[in-house]
Residue frames as qw, qx, qy, qz and C-alpha x, y, z in Angstrom:
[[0.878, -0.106, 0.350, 0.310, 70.26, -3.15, 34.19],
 [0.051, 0.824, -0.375, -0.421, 73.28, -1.42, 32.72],
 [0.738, 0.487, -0.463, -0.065, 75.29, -2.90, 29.21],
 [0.069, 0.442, -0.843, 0.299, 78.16, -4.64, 31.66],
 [0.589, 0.038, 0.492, -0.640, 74.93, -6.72, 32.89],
 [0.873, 0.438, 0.169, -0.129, 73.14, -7.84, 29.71],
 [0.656, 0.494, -0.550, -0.151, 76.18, -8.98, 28.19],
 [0.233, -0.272, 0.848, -0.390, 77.20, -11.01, 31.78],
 [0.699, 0.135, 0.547, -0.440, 73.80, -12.29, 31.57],
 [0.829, 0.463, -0.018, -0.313, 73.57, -13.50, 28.05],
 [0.353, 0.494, -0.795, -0.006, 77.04, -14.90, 27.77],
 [0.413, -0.132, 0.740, -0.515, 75.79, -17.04, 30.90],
 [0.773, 0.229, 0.405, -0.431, 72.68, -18.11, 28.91],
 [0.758, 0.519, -0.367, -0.148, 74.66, -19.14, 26.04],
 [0.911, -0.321, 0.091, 0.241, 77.00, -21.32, 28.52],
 [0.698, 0.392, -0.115, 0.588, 80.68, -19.72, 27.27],
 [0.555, -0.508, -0.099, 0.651, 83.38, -17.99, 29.25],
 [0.110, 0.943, -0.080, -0.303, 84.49, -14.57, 28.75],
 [0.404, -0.443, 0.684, 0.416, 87.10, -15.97, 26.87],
 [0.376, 0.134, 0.746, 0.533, 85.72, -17.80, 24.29],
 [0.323, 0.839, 0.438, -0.024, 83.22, -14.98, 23.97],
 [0.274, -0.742, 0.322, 0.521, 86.68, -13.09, 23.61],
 [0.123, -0.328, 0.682, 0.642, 87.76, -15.02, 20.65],
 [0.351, 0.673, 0.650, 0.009, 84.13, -14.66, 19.04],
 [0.022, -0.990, -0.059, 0.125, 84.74, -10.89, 18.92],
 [0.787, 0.298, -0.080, 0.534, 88.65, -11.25, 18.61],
 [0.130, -0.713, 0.430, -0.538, 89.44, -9.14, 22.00],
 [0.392, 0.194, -0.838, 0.325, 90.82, -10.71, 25.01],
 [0.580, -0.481, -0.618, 0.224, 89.10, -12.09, 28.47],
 [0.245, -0.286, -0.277, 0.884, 90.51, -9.03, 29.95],
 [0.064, -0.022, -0.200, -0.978, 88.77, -7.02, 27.79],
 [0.482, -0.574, -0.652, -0.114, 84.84, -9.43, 28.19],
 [0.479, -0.520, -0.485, 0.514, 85.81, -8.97, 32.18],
 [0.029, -0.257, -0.018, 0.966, 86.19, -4.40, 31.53],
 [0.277, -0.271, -0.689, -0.612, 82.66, -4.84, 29.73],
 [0.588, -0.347, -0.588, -0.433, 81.12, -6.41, 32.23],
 [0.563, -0.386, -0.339, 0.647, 82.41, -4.87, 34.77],
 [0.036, -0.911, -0.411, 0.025, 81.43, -1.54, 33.23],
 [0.370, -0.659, 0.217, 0.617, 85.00, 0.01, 33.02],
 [0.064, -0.343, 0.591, 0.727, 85.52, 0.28, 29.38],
 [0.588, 0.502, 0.453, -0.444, 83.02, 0.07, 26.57],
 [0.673, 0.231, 0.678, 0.184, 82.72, -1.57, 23.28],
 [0.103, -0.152, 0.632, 0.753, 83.07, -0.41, 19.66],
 [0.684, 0.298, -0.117, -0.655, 79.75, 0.07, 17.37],
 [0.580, 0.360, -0.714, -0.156, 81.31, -2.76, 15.04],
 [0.217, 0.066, -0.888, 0.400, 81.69, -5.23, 18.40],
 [0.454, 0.172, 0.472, -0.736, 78.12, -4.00, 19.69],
 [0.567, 0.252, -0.652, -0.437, 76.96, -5.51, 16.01],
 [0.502, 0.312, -0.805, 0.048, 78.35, -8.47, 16.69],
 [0.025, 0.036, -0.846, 0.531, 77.34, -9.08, 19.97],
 [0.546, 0.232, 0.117, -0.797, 73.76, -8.30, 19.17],
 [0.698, 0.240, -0.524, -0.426, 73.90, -10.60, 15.99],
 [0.158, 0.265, -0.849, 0.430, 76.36, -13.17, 18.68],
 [0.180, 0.179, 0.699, -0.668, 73.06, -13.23, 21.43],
 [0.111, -0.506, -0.813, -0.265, 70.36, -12.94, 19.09],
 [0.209, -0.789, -0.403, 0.415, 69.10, -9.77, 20.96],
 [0.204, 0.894, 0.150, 0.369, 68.47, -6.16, 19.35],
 [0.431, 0.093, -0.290, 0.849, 71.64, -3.68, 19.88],
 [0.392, -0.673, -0.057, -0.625, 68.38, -1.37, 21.70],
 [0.859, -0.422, -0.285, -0.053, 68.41, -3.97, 24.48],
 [0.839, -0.129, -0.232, 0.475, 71.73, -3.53, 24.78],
 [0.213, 0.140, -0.179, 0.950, 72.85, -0.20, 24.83],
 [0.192, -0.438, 0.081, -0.874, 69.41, 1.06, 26.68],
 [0.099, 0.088, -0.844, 0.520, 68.98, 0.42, 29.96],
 [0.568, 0.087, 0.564, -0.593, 64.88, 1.10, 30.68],
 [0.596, 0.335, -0.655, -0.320, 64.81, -2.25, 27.82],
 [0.170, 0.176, -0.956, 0.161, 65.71, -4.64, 30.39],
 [0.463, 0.245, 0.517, -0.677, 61.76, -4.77, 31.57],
 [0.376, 0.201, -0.572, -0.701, 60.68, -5.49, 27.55],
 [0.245, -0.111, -0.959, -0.093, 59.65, -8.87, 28.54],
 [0.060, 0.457, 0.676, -0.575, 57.49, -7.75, 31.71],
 [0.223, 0.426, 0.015, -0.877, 56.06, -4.65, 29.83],
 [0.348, 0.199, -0.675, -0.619, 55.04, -6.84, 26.74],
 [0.258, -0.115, -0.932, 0.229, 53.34, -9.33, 28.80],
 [0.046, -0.248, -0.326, 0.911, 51.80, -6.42, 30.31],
 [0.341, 0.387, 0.012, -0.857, 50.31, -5.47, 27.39],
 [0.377, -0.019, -0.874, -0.306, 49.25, -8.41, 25.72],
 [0.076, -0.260, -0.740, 0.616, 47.40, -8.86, 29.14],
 [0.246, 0.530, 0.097, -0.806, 45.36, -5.20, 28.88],
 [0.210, 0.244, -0.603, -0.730, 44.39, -6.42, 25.27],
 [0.303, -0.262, -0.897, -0.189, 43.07, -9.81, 26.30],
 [0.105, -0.354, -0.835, 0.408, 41.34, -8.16, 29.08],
 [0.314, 0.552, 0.224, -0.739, 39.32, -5.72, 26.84],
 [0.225, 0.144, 0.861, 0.434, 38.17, -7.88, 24.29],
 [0.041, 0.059, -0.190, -0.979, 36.15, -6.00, 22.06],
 [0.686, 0.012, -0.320, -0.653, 33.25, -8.37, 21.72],
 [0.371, -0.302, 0.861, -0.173, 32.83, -11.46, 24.14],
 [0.144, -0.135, -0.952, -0.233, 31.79, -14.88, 22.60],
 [0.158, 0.571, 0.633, -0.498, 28.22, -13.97, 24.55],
 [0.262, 0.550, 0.108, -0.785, 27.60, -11.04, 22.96],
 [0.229, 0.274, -0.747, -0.560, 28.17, -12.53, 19.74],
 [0.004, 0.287, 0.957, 0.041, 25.90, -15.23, 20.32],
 [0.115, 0.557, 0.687, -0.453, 23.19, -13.04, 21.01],
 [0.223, 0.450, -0.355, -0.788, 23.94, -10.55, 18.06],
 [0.159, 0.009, -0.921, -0.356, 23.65, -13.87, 16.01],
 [0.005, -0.464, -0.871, 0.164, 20.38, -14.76, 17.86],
 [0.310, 0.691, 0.465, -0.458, 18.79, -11.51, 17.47],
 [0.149, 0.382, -0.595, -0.691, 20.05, -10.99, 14.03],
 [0.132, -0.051, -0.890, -0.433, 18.42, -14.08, 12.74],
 [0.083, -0.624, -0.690, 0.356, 15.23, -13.79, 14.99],
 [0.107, 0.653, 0.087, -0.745, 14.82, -10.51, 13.48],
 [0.216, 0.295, -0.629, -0.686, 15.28, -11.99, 9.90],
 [0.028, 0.241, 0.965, -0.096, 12.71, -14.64, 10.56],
 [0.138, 0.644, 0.413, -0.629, 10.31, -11.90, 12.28],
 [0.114, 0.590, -0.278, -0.750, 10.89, -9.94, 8.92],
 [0.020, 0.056, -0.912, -0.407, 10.60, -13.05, 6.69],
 [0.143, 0.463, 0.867, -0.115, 7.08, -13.79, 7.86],
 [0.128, 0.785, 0.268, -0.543, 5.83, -10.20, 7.79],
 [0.006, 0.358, -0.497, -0.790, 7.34, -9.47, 4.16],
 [0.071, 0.080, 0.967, 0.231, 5.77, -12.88, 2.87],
 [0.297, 0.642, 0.435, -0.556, 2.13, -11.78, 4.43],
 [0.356, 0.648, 0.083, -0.669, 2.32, -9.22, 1.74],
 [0.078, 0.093, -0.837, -0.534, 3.64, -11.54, -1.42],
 [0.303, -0.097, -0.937, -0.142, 1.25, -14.07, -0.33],
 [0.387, -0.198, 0.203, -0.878, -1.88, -11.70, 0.73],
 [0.269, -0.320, -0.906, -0.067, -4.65, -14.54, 2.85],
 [0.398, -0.189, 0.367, -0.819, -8.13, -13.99, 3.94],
 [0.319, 0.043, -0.930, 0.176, -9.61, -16.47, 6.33],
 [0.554, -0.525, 0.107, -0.638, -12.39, -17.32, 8.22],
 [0.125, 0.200, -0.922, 0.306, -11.86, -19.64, 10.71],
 [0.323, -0.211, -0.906, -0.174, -14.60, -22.44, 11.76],
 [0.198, -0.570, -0.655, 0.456, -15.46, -20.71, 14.56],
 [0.009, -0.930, -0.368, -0.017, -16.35, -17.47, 12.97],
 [0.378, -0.701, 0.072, 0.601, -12.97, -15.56, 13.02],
 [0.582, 0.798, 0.078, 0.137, -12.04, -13.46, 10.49],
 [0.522, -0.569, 0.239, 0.589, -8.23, -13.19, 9.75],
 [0.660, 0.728, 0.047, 0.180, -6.98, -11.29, 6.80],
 [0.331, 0.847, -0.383, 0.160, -3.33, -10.08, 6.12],
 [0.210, 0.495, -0.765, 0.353, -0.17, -10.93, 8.36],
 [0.384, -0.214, 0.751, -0.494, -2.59, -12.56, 11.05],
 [0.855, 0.274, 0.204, -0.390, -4.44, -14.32, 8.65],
 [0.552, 0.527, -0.646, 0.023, -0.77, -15.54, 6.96],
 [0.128, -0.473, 0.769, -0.411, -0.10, -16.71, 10.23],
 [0.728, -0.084, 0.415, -0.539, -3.10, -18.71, 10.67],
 [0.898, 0.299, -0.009, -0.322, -3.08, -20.58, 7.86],
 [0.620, 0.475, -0.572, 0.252, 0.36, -21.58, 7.60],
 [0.861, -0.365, -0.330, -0.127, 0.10, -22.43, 11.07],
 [0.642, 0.284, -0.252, 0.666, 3.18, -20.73, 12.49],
 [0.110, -0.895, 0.040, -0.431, 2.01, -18.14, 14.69],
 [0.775, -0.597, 0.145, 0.150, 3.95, -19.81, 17.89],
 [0.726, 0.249, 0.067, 0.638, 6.99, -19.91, 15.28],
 [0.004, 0.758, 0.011, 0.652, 6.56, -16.01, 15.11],
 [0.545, -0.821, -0.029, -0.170, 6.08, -15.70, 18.92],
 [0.807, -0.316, 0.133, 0.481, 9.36, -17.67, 19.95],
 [0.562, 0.521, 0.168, 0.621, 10.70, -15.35, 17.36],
 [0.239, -0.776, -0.089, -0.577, 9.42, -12.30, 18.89],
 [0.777, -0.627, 0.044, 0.025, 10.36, -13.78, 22.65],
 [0.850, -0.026, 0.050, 0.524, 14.30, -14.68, 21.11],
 [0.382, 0.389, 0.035, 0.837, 14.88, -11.10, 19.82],
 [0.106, -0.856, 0.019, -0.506, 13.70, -9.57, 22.79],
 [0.889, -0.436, 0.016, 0.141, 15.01, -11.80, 25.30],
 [0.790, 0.084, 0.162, 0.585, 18.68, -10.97, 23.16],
 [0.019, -0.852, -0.093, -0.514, 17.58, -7.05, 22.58],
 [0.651, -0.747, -0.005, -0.134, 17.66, -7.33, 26.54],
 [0.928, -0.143, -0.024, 0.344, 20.55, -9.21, 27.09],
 [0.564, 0.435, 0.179, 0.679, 22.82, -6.80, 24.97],
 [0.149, -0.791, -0.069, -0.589, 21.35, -3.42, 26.42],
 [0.586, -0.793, 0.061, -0.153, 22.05, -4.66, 30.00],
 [0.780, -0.037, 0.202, 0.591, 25.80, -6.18, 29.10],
 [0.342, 0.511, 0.086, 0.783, 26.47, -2.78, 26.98],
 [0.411, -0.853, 0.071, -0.312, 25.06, -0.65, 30.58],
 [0.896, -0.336, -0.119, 0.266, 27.39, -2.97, 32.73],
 [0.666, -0.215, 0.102, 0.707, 30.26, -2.02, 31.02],
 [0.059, 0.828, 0.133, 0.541, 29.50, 1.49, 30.58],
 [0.531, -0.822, 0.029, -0.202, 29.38, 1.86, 34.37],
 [0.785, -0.528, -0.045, 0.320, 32.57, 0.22, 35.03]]
């Protein structure tokens, strides 16, 4: 689209004749109609003005592979959303094996604050982290732990292959 074009087209969208966009600019109808018609070409000082006139960037106007700006920006706004750096999934599962790893880590630190040896009724003998577990009664807490942060370990490793391969 050539300058005789975008200034046809935007006087149009602003609803005014080539006239009264004449006495905006203070040149005659004759002189709109050799614009936009591509026979004679504007002043710097009148390119201004029309720019400021349309709201629209004197690039747009005076270069011609501009008239696409809209498509091409779209374009890329597109390509951005469609390589989102981190989907809402992954994140959930970062979050799930983050904390399922602080949990796992919480139980196994404690153990050693809070050192237990145990015999259980039947004759077992538990001492350290499996003997924390017993007695505080939590070992199934630990497992689900231990099932969430590999179950999310997994998840991640086969989402981060997917999109390797594609």
């Amino acid at each position: 689209m050539n300058f005789g074009n975008k200034i046809q087209i935007q006087r149009k969208r602003k609803g005014i004749t080539q006239e009264e966009l004449g006495e905006k600019l203070n040149v005659s109808r004759q002189t709109i109609t050799k614009w936009e018609s591509n026979k004679s070409f504007p002043e710097i000082e009148k390119i201004i003005k029309l720019s400021y006139y349309f709201n629209v960037t004197i690039d747009y106007l005076l270069k011609d592979e501009i008239e696409n700006y809209e498509e091409n920006f779209c374009e890329i706004v597109e390509k951005i959303e469609d390589r989102k750096i981190i989907p809402k999934t992954i994140k959930v599962f970062l979050f799930l094996l983050v904390i399922s790893f602080i949990g796992i880590m919480y139980f196994y630190v404690d153990s050693f604050i809070h050192p237990v040896t145990i015999t259980d009724w039947d004759g077992t003998y538990y001492k350290g982290f499996y003997g924390y577990l017993h007695i505080h009664n939590i070992e199934y807490i630990l497992y689900s732990l231990i099932i969430l942060f590999i179950i999310s370990l997994g998840y991640i490793i086969i989402y981060s292959l997917k999109t390797q391969q594609k």
